[in-house]
C-alpha positions in Angstrom: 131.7 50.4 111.2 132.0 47.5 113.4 131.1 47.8 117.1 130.7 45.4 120.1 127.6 44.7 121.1 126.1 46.2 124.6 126.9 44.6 127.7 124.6 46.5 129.6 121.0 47.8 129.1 120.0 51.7 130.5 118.5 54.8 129.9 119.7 58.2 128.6 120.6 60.7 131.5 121.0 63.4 128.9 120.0 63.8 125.5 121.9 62.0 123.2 122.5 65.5 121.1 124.0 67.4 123.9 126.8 64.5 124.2 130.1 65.6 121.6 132.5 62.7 120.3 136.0 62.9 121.9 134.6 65.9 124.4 135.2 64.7 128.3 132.8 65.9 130.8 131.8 65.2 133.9 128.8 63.6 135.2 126.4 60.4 134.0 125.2 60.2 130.7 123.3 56.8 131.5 121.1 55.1 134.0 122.5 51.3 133.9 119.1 49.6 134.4 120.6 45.9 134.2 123.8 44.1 133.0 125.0 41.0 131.3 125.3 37.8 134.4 123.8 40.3 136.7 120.4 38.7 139.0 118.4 40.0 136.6 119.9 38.2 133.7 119.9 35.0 136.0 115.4 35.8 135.8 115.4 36.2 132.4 116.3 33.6 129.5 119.8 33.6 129.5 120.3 34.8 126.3 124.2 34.5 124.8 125.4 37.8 123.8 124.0 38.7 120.0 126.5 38.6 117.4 128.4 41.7 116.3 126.2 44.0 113.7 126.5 47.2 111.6 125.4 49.9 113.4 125.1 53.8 112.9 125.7 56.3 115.6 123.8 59.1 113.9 120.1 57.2 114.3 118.5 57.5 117.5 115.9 56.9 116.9 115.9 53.5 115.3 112.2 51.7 115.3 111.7 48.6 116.8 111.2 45.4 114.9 108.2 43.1 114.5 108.7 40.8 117.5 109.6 43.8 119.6 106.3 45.9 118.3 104.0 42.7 119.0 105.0 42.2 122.3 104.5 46.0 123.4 100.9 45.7 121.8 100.5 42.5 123.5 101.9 44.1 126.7 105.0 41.9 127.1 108.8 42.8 127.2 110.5 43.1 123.8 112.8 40.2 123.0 116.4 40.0 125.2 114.8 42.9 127.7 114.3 41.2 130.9 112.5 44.6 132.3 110.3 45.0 136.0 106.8 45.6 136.1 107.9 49.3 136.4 108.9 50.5 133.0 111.7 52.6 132.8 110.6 55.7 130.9 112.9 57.9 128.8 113.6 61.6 129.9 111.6 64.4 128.2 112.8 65.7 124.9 112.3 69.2 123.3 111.2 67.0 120.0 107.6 67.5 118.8 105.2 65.1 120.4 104.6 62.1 118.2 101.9 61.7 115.8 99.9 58.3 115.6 97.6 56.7 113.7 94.1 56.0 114.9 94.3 52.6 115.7 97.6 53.7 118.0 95.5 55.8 119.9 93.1 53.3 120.6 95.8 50.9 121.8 97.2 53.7 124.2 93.5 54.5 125.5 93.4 50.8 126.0 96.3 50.7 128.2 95.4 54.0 130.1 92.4 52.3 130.9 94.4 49.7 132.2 96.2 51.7 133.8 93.3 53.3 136.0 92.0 49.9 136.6 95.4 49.0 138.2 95.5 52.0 140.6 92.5 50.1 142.5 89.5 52.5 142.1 87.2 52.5 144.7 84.5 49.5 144.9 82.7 52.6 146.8 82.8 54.6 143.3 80.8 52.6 141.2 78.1 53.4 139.4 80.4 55.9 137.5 79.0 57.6 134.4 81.5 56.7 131.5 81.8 60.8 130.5 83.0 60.8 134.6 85.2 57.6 134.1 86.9 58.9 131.0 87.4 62.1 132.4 88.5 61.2 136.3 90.1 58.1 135.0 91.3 57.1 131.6 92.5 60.9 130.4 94.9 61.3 133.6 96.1 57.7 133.4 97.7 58.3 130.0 101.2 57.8 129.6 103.5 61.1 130.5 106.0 59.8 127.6 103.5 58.0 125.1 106.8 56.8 122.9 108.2 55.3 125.9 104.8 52.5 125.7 104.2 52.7 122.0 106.9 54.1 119.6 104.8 55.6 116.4 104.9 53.4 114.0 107.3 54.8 111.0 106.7 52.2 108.1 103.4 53.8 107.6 103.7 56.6 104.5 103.1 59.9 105.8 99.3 60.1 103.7 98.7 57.2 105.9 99.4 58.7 109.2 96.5 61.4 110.1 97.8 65.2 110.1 97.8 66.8 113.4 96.8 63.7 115.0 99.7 63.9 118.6 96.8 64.2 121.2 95.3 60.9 122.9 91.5 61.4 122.9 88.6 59.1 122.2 87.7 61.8 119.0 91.6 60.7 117.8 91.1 57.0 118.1 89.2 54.6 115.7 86.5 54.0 117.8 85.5 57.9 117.9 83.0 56.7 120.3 83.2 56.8 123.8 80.3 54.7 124.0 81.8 52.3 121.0 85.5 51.9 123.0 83.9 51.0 126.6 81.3 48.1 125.0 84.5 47.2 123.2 86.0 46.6 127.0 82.9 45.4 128.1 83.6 42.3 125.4 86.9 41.7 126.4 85.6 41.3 130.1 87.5 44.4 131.2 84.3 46.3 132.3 80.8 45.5 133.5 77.9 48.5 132.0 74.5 49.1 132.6 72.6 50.5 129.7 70.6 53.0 130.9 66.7 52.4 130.1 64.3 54.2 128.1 62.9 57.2 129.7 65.6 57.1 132.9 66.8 59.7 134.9 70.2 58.8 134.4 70.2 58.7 130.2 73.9 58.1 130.6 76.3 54.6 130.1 76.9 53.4 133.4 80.6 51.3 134.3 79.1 49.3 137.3 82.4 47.1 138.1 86.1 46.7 136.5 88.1 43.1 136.5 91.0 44.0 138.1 91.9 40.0 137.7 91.9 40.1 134.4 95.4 38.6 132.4 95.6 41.9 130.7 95.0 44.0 134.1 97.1 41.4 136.2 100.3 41.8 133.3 100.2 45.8 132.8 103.3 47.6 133.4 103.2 50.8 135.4 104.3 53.9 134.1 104.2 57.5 134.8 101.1 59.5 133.9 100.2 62.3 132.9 98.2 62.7 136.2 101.8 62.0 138.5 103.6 64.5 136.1 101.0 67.2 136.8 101.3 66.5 140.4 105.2 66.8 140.7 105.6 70.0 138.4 102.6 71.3 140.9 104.8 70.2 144.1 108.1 71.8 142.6 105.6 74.8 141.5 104.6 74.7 145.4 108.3 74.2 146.9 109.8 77.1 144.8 107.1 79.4 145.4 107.5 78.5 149.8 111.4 78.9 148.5 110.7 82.4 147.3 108.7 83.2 150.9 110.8 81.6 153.3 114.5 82.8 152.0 115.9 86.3 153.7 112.1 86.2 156.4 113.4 84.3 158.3 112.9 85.9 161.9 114.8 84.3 164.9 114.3 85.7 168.4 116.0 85.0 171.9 113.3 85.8 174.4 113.3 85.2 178.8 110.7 85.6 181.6 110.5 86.3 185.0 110.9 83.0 186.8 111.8 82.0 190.5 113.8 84.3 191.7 113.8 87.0 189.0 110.2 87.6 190.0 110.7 89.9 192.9 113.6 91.7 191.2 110.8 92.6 187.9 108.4 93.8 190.2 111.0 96.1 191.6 112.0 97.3 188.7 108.2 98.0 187.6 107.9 95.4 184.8 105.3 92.9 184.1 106.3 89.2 185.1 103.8 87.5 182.7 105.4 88.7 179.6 108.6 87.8 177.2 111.3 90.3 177.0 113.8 90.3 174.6 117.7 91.2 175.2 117.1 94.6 174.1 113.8 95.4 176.9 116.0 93.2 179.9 119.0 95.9 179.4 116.3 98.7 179.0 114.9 98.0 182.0 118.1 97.1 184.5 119.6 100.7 182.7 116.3 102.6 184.4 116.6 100.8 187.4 119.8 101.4 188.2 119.4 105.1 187.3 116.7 105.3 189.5 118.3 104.1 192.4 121.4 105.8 192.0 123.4 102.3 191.5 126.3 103.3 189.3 129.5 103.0 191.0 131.1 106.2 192.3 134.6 105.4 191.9 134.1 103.4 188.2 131.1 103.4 186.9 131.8 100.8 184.4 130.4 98.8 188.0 126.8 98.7 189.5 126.5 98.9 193.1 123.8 96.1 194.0 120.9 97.1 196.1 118.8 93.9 198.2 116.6 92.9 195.3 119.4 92.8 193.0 121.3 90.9 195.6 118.5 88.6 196.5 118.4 87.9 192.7 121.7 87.1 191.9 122.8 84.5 194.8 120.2 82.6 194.3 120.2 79.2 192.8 119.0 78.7 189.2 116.7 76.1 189.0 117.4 72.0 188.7 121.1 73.0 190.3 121.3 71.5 193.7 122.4 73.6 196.7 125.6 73.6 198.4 125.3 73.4 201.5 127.9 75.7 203.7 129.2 77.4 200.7 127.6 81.2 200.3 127.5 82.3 197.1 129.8 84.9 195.4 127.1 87.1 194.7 126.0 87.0 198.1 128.7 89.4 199.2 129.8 91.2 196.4 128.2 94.8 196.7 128.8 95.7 193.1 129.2 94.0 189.9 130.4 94.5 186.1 127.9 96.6 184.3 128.4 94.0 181.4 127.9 90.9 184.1 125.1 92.6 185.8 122.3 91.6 182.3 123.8 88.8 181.6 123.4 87.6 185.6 119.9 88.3 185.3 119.7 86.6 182.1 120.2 83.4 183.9 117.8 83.7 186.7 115.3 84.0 183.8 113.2 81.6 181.8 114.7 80.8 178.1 112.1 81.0 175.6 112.5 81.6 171.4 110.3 82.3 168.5 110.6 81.6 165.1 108.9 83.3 162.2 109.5 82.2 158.4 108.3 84.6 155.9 103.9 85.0 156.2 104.0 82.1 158.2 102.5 81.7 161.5 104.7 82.3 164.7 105.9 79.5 166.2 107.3 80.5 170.4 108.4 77.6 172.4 109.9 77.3 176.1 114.0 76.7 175.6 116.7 77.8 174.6 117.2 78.2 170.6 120.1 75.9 169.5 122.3 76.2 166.9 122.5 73.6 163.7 125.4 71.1 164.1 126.9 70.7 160.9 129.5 67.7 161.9 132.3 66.2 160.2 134.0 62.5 160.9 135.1 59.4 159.8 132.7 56.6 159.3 133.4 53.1 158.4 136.2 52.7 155.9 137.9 55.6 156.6 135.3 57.8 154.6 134.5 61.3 155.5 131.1 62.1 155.6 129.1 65.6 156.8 126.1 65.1 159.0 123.2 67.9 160.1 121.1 67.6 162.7 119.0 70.6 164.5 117.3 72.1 161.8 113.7 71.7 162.6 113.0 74.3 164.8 114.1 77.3 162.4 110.8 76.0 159.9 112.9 76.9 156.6 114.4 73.6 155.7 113.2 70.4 154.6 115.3 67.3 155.1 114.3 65.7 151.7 114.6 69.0 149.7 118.2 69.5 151.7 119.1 66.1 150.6 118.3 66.4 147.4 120.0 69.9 147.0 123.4 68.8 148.1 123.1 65.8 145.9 123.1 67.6 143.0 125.3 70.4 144.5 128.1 68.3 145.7 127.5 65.5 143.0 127.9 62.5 145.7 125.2 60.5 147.8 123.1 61.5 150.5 120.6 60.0 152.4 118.0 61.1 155.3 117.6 59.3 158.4 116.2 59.5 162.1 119.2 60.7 164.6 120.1 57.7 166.5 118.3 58.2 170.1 117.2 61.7 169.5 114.2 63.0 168.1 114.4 64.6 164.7 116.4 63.8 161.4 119.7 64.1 160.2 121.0 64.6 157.2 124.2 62.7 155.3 126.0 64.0 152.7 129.5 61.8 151.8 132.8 63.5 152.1 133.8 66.9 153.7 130.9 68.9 152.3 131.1 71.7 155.5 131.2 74.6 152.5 128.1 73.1 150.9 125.6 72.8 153.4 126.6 76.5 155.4 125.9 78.0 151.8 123.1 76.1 151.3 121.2 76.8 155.2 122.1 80.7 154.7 120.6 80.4 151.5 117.8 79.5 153.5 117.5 82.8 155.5 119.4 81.4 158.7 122.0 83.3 160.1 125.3 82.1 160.6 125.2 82.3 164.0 122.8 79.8 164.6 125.2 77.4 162.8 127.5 75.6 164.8 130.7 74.0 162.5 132.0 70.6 164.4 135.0 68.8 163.6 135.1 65.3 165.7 138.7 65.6 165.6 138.5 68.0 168.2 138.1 71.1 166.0 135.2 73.6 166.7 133.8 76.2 164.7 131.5 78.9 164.7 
């Protein structure tokens, strides 16, 4: 059949067998990576669009032809691809690895090699024995998607091809050699060697120096390796298994101390004013008071009479408020109070302090008050909605990237993480009203919803 030709060059988002002609769903099947008249058209040739061809839609897996295969080997950009320096590299498959021929592997040793060399080893490294430089260096640096950097080639029969040959090793390559491949460098320029002399201590090829201004260092493309694959399935393997700790251990306290003028009032009641209490030991310790000094109200005893130290306690001023001068306080001259009031009084004539604990972690206390997470909702620019959370770093549970990166693929809309303007910590964006979203997703966390505060800037406030 006759189709258009592409306006636009990308990359799979999904694998082209999961995608169903005439089916409609939702989401992107492609990455755009650059289109026709964009800027980086305008950097390339200019090419005019090709002419209209047959094509198939049942190939994917079409090879590439002879100018396109030459200029990967060469390590230049196929024909009418005007790609970056980073290549673009296609998204894991569930097909078998590919199988290549032995002079394939060499090439992709070669630019794994190049590779390293690029990442700027250490001048401080050399000497390095080649069995260390192989292993530290070329094996890590090998492509994560080999196909991506050299398709297989399929115009070779298959008693040409070598059976079982899908790993990238110096035993797989032509040179068999690891000695043979690096003096094949070392001719090229790419390496300096030593050859160890008879009767050394070190019996061992020696890489002394790499060209990193060589054409062929200077013109590699960057690509994922097999080292920055290992590390990322090792940080999700690390995230999930902190994910697993943290969620439902998450341990919040509200704890005050003796302070000022709660000092004298503690000593009366027989408790130590060097320690934390926590709601539950303040009320324990007021209930025995009173009981010892026979405070409960005769006439209702939902009322506490107040004896001098309570008194003394509870007109005076909290500290950083400023005294009013002529006016006596209420407390002052009230000889009883709300059993209910009487705590929560106290409460205020105390230091604030919290702890937070997340699963095994270590305890983290600090001087304040806890505050809630405000999870805010308004109207930016262009009459957009947006949701904005801020105050989450104290609870230890959440990260802002991981957050981020969660409601991005929960809500399917952008997000972004940036410093909250003139206050320390971060904030988190997520576009439109997304209020649902990030509650489920913080008490998925472990966090309580009381210690998330719902704000509408409309005027609106939730708890």
């Amino acid at each position: 059949m006759k189709n258009s030709p592409p306006l636009a060059v990308g990359r799979m988002a999904i694998p082209s067998n999961q995608l169903e002609a005439g089916v409609k769903e939702k989401g992107k099947a492609v990455h755009i990576i650059h289109t026709w008249k964009d800027y980086l058209w305008d950097m390339g040739s200019k090419g005019d669009i090709p002419a209209k061809t047959l094509t198939t839609t049942t190939d994917d897996t079409a090879p590439l032809n002879t100018d396109q295969s030459d200029a990967l080997e060469d390590g230049r950009n196929p024909p009418g691809c005007a790609l970056s320096n980073l290549t673009i590299l296609d998204p894991p498959s569930s097909d078998p690895p590919p199988s290549y021929t032995a002079q394939e592997v060499t090439a992709l040793l070669q630019t794994s090699m190049l590779q390293a060399i690029s990442d700027s080893i250490p001048a401080s490294s050399f000497p390095i024995p080649a069995t260390a430089f192989y292993t530290n260096y070329i094996l890590p640096s090998r492509p994560a998607f080999p196909s991506s950097i050299l398709p297989p080639s399929e115009t070779l029969i298959d008693s040409a091809r070598p059976s079982g040959v899908t790993e990238i090793t110096i035993k797989t390559s032509d040179h068999k050699s690891l000695t043979t491949f690096l003096k094949a460098a070392e001719k090229a320029f790419i390496l300096t060697l030593k050859t160890p002399q008879k009767h050394s201590q070190q019996p061992e090829l020696l890489i002394t120096s790499v060209n990193e201004s060589h054409p062929s260092v200077i013109s590699h493309r960057l690509y994922e390796t097999l080292r920055d694959m290992e590390g990322k399935t090792a940080r999700r393997a690390l995230k999930e298994k902190e994910k697993e700790s943290l969620v439902g251990s998450l341990a919040v306290r509200e704890l005050w101390k003796p302070h000022q003028a709660s000092l004298n009032l503690f000593q009366e009641m027989g408790g130590d004013t060097t320690v934390l209490y926590s709601l539950a030991e303040v009320k324990d310790l007021v209930s025995s008071y009173v009981s010892s000094k026979s405070l409960i109200n005769a006439h209702n005893q939902a009322y506490i009479n107040l004896d001098q130290p309570l008194i003394t306690c509870l007109s005076a001023k909290s500290a950083g408020k400023s005294k009013d001068k002529g006016v006596e306080s209420e407390s002052s001259t009230a000889e009883f109070v709300r059993r209910d009031d009487l705590v929560k009084n106290i409460l205020e004539k105390m230091q604030s302090w919290h702890e937070v604990r997340a699963g095994h972690g270590d305890l983290v206390r600090k001087k304040s008050p806890l505050k809630p997470i405000q999870v805010t909702t308004k109207v930016r620019q262009g009459r957009k909605a947006c949701t904005l959370t801020t105050g989450f770093e104290p609870y230890l549970v959440v990260d802002a990237e991981d957050m981020a990166e969660e409601l991005r693929k929960t809500c399917a809309c952008a997000t972004s993480v940036s410093p909250v303007p003139g206050k320390p910590g971060l904030e988190v964006l997520v576009q439109g009203k997304q209020v649902n979203a990030v509650v489920e997703y913080l008490t998925g966390r472990g966090i309580p919803k009381r210690w998330i505060e719902i704000v509408d800037l409309s005027g609106k406030l939730k708890k």
